[in-house]
N, C-alpha and C positions, 0 to 999 in steps of 0.2 A: 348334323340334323337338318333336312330341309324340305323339301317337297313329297319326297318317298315316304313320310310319315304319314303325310295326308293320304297316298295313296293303301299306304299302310291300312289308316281307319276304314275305307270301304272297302279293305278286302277280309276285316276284321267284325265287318256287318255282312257278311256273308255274299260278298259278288268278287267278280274279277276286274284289278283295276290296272292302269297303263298310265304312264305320263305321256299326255301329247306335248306341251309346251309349256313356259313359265315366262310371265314378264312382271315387267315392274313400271305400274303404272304411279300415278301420282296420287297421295303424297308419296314420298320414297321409301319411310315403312312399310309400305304394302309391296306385295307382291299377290301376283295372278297366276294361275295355272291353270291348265287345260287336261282333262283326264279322260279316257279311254273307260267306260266301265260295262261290263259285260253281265246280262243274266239276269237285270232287270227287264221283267215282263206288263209291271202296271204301275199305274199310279202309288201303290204302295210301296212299289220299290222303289220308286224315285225317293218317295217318301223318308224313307228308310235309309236312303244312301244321304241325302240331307241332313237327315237329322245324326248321322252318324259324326259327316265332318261339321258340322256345327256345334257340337259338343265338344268339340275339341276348341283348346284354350285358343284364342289370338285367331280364326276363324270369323271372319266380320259376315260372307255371302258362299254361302253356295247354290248354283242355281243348275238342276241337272234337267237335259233336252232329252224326254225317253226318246223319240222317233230318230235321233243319230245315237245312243249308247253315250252320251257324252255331259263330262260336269266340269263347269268353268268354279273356281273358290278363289276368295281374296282374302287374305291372311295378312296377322301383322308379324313381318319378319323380326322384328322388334320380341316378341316374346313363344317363338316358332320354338324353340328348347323347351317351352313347356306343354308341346307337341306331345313329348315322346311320354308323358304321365297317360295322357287320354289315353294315345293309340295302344299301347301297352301295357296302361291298367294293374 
């Protein structure tokens, strides 16, 4: 279980989603990743792709840039297993 979860949740809110990157910034519970998401047209979808991975457990940020198609998320890898309840419901 790891980052494909999260990408999971936004494609689960109905958009197309891609892992661009993952890192692990500080503390080292956290990790970051970079996603790809397609099919957002307004501020509602941002909206929406937001609040999708932010429902998801151990999700601390996510912040989606509509004008590149792209949402940076900081999760705690620490309890990312409990990932897979949200995404999969």
């Amino acid at each position: 279980m790891g980052p494909e979860a999260l990408v999971g949740a936004v494609e689960d809110a109905g958009f197309e989603g891609g892992l661009i990157s993952v890192r692990q910034p500080k503390p080292a519970a956290l990790e970051a990743l970079r996603m790809r998401v397609s099919g957002m047209v307004c501020a509602a979808c941002s909206t929406a792709v937001e609040n999708a991975l932010l429902s998801c457990s151990g999700v601390s940020r996510a912040a989606v840039a509509l004008a590149s198609g792209e949402v940076e998320v900081t999760f705690d890898s620490a309890v990312v297993a409990a990932v897979r309840a949200c995404v999969r419901g």
